[in-house]
C-alpha positions as CSV (number, residue, x, y, z in Angstrom):
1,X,11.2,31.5,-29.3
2,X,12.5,29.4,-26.7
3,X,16.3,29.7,-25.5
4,X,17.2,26.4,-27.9
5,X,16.1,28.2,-30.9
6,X,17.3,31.4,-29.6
7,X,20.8,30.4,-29.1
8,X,21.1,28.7,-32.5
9,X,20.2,32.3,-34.4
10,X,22.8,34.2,-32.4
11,X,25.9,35.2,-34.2
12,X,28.6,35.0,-31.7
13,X,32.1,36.4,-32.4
14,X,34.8,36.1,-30.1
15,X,37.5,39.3,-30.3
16,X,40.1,37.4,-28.9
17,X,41.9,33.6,-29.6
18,X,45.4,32.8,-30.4
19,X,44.3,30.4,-33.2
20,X,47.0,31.1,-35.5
21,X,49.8,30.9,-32.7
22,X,48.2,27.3,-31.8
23,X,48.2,26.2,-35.6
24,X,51.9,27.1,-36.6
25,X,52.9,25.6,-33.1
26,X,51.4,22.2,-34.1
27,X,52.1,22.7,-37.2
28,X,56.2,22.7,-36.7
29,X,55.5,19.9,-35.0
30,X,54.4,17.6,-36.9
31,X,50.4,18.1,-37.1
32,X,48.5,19.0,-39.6
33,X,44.9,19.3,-39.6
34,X,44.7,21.3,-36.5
35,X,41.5,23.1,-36.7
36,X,39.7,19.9,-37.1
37,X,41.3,18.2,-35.1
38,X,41.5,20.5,-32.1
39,X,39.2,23.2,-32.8
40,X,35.9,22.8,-34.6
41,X,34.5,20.4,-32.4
42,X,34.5,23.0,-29.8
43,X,33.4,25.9,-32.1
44,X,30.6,24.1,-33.2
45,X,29.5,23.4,-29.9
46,X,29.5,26.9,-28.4
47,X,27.9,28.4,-31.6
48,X,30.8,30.7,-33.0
49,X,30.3,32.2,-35.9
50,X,33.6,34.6,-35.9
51,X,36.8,34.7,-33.9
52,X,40.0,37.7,-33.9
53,X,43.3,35.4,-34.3
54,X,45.9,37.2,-32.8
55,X,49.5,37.3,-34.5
56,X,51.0,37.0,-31.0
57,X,54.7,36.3,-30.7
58,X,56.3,34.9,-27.7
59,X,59.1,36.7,-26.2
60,X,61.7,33.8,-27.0
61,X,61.1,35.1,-31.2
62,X,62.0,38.4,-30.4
63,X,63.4,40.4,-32.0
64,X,65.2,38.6,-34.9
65,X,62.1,36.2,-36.1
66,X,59.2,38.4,-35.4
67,X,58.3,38.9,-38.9
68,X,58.8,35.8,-40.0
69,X,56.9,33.7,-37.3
70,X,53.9,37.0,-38.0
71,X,54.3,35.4,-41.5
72,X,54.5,31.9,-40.8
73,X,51.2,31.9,-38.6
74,X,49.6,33.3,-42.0
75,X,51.2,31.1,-44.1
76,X,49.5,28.2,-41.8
77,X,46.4,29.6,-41.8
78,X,46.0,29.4,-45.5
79,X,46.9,25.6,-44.8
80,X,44.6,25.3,-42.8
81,X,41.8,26.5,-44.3
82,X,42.5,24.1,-47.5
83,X,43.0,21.2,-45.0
84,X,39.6,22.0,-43.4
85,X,37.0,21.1,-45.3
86,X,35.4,24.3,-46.0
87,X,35.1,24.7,-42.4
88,X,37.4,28.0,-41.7
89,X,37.7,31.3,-44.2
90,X,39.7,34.1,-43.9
91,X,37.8,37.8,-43.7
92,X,39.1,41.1,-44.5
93,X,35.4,42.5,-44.3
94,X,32.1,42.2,-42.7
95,X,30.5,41.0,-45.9
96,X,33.0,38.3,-46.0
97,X,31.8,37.8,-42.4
98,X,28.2,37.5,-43.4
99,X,29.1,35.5,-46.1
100,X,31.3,32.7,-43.8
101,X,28.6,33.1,-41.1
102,X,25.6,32.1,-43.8
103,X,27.9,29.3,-45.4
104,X,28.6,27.3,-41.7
105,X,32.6,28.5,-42.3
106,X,34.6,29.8,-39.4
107,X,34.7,33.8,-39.9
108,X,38.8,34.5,-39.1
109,X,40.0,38.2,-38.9
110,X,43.7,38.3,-38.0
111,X,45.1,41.1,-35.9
112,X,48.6,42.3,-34.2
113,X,48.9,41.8,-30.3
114,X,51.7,43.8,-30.5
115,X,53.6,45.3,-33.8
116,X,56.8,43.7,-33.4
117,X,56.6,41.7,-36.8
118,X,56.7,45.5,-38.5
119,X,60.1,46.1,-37.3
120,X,59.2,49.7,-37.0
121,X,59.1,49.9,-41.0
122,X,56.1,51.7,-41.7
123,X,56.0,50.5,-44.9
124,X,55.8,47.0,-43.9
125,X,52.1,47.8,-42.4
126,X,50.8,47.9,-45.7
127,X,52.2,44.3,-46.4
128,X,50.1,42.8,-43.7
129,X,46.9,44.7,-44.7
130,X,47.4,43.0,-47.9
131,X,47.7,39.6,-46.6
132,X,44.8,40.2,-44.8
133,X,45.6,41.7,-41.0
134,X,42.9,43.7,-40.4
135,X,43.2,44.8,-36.3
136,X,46.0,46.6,-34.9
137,X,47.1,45.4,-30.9
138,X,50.0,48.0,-30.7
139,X,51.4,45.9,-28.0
140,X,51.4,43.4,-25.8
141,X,52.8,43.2,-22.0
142,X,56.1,44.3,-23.1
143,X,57.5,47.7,-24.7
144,X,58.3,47.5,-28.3
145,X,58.8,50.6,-31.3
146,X,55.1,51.9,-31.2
147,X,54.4,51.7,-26.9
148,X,54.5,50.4,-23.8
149,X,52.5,47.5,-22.7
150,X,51.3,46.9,-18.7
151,X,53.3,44.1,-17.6
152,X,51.6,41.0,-15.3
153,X,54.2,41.7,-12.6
154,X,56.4,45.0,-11.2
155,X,59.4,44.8,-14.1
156,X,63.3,46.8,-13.7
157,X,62.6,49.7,-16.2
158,X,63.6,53.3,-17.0
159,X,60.4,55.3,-17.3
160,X,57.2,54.8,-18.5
161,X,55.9,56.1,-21.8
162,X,53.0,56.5,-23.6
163,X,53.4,56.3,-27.7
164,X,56.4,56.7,-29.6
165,X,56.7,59.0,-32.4
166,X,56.4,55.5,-34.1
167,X,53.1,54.4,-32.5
168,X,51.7,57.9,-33.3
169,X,52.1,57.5,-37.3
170,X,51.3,53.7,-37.3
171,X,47.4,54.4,-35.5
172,X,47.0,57.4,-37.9
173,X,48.4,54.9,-40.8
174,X,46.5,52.1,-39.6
175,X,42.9,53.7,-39.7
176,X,44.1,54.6,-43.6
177,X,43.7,51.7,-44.5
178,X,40.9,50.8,-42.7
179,X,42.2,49.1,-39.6
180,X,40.8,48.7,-36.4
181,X,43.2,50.1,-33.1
182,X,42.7,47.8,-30.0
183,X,44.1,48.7,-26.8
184,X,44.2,45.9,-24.6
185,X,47.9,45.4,-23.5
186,X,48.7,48.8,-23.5
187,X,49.8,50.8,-20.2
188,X,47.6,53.7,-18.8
189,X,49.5,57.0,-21.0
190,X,49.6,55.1,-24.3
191,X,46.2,54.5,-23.7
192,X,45.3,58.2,-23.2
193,X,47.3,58.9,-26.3
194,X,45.1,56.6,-28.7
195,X,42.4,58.1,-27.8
196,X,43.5,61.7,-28.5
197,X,44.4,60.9,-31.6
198,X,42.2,58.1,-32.9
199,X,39.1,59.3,-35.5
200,X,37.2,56.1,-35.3
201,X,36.2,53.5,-33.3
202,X,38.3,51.8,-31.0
203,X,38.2,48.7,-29.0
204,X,39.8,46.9,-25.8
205,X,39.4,43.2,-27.4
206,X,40.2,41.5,-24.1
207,X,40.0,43.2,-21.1
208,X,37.9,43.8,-18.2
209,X,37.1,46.5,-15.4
210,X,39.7,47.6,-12.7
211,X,37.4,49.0,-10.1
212,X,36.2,45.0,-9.7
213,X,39.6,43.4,-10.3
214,X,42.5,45.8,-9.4
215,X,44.5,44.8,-12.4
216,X,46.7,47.0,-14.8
217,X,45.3,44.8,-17.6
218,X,41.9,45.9,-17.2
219,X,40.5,49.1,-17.8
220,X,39.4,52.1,-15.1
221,X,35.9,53.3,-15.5
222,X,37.4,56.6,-16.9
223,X,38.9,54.6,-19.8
224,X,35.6,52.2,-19.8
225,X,33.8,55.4,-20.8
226,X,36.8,57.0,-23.1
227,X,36.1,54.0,-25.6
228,X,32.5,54.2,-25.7
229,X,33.1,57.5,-26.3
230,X,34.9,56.5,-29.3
231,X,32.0,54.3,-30.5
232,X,33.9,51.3,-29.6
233,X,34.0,48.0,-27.4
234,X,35.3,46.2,-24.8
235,X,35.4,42.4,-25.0
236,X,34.8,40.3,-21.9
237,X,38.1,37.9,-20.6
238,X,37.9,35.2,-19.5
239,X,41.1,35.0,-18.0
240,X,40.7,34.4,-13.9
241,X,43.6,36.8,-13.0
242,X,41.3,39.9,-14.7
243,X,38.3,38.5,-13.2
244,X,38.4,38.2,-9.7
245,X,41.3,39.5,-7.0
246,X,43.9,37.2,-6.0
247,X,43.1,38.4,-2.8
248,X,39.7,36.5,-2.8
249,X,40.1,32.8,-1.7
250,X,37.9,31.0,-4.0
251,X,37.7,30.3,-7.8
252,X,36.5,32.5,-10.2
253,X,33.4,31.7,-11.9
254,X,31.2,32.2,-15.1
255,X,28.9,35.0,-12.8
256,X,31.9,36.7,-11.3
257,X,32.7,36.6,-15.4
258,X,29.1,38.5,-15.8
259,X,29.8,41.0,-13.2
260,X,32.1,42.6,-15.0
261,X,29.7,42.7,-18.1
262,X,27.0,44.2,-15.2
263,X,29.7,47.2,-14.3
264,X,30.6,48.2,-18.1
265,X,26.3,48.3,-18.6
266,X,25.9,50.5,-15.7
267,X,29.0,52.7,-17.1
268,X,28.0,52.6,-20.9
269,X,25.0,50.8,-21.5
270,X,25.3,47.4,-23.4
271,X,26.6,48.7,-26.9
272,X,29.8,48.7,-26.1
273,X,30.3,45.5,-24.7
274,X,32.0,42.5,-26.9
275,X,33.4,39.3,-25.5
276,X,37.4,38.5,-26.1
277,X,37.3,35.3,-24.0
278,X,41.5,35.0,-24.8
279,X,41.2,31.2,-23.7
280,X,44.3,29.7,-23.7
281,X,43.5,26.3,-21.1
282,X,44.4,24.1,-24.2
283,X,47.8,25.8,-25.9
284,X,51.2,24.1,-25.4
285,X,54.5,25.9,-23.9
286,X,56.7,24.7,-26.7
287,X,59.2,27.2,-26.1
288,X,59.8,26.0,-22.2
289,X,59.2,29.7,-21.1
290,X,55.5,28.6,-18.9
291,X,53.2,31.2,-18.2
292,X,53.3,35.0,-17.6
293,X,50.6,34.5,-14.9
294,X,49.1,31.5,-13.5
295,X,45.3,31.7,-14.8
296,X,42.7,29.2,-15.5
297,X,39.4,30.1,-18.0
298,X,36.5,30.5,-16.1
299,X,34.2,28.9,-18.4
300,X,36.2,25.7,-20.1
301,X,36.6,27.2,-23.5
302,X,34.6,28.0,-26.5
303,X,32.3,24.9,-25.9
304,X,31.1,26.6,-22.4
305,X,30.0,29.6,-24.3
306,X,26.2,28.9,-23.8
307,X,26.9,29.0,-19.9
308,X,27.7,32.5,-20.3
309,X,24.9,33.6,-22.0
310,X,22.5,31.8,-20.0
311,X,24.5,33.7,-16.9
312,X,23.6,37.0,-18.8
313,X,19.8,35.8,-18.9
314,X,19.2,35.0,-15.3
315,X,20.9,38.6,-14.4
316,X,18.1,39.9,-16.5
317,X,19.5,41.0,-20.0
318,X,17.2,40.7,-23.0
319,X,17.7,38.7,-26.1
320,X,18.4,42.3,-27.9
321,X,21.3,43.0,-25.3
322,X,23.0,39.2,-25.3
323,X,23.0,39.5,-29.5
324,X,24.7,43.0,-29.4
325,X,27.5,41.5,-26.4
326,X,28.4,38.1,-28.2
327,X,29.0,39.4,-31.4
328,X,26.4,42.4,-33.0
329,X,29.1,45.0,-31.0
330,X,32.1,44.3,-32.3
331,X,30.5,44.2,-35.7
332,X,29.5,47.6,-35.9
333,X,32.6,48.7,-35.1
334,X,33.9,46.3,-38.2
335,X,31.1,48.3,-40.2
336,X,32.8,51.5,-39.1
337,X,36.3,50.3,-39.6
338,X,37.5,47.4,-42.4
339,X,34.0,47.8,-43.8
């Protein structure tokens, strides 16, 4: 099989976009059509079979509209899928997946990055597993009723926490239903809390290693090995700030990218490593607020997703280990998780 052939059989899942923020964005603005307009050109090209949509709210929603702009970017999605040709389809489970991935459809699994749109009701968790929210961020960089997220940048605060009473019930809740907990956002002791209490699986969608990029985003080899403990994964971001120190004076690139991938392998091996790319290079700042950070993607979005996998072959990883990173990972934890 040569790497043509071999690239077109991989199933390559992404645990990480913020397609559903992008679509209600255009969306109140006039588009419609977005994923074939913007989208499929680019997920066609870089062979993805499955992508994470995060429900993620900007801090300018908060906290009066966050459940109904979690709603809305639902709402849209069902739009979207009617408007696109039998091209997208929403999955609740890995047969669904299976199913979009043998039909040329876009697998979608939607999933907090951060719990805001509950309002700290409980009861409103089972609302969102209904419509179809399947993954559980507890936060993102900012503290809301379940945790504490690491901020980009030092932040005037009282003390730091770990998990609320709130966060406590909601992961025990959450894997109840059959949802998937994903830390990525969350600061060092709510981390460390999950994982006392979590029974299954757990994943770090989009974050990368702190002893190669001293970041409070990415994880510490301790916590590296905490989640493969747990039978779960880390995805791979793409994000230059996680990458490669701003102390380095030079670009980061697609093989600084795979060096991270090299350091979680030498940790845990290679079945616990995902990708969560969390491009953003092409969203709009509607709401004036720019940019938490000032990043760049080190591969130019999902089109560039062959580079990195060509990256992982010359550094020596087999066609078993590059189908269980892009995408055979994060769907055994699926398996163990929505089902």
């Amino acid at each position: 099989m040569n790497e043509t052939d071999s690239e077109k059989d991989l199933f390559i899942l992404d645990g990480h976009f913020d397609l559903t923020m992008d679509m209600l964005d255009r969306r109140e603005r006039g588009e419609t059509g977005v994923y074939l307009n913007h989208y499929a050109r680019d997920f066609s090209a870089g062979g993805i079979n499955c992508v994470f949509s995060a429900l993620f709210l900007h801090n300018h929603f908060l906290p009066e509209m966050a459940l109904r702009k979690a709603l809305c970017q639902i709402s849209v999605l069902h739009d979207e899928i009617i408007e696109s040709d039998g091209r997208l389809k929403l999955c609740t489970s890995t047969a669904q997946i299976r199913e979009a991935n043998s039909t040329g459809q876009l697998g979608v699994v939607l999933s907090f990055e951060g719990v805001e749109p509950l309002m700290g009701d409980m009861r409103l968790l089972k609302i969102f597993h209904s419509l179809g929210v399947r993954g559980v961020g507890l936060v993102w960089s900012r503290r809301n009723e379940a945790a504490e997220g690491c901020t980009f940048h030092p932040v005037e605060a009282g003390s730091e926490g770990g998990l609320s009473a709130f966060g406590l019930s909601l992961v025990r809740h959450a894997e109840e239903l059959g949802m998937f907990i994903d830390v990525s956002h969350l600061n060092d002791s709510g981390f460390w809390n999950v994982m006392e209490i979590a029974r299954g699986p757990v994943i770090a969608s989009h974050s990368n290693c702190r002893s190669l990029c001293d970041h409070p985003r990415n994880l510490t080899d301790e916590q590296i090995k905490a989640v493969a403990e747990k039978n779960g994964v880390i995805g791979i971001n793409a994000l230059s700030a996680f990458v490669l120190p701003s102390s380095v004076e030079r670009k980061a690139s697609v093989d600084d990218l795979v060096s991270h991938v090299d350091h979680l392998a030498s940790l845990v091996g290679t079945d616990h490593i995902g990708i969560g790319f969390d491009f953003d290079g092409t969203f709009l700042d509607y709401t004036g607020m720019g940019k938490a950070i000032d990043v760049y993607d080190v591969i130019d979005g999902h089109r560039e997703t062959p580079l990195f996998i060509s990256s992982l072959r010359k550094r020596g990883y087999s066609e078993v280990d590059i189908r269980k990173i892009v995408g055979g990972n994060f769907m055994r934890v699926l398996e163990n998780t929505i089902g």
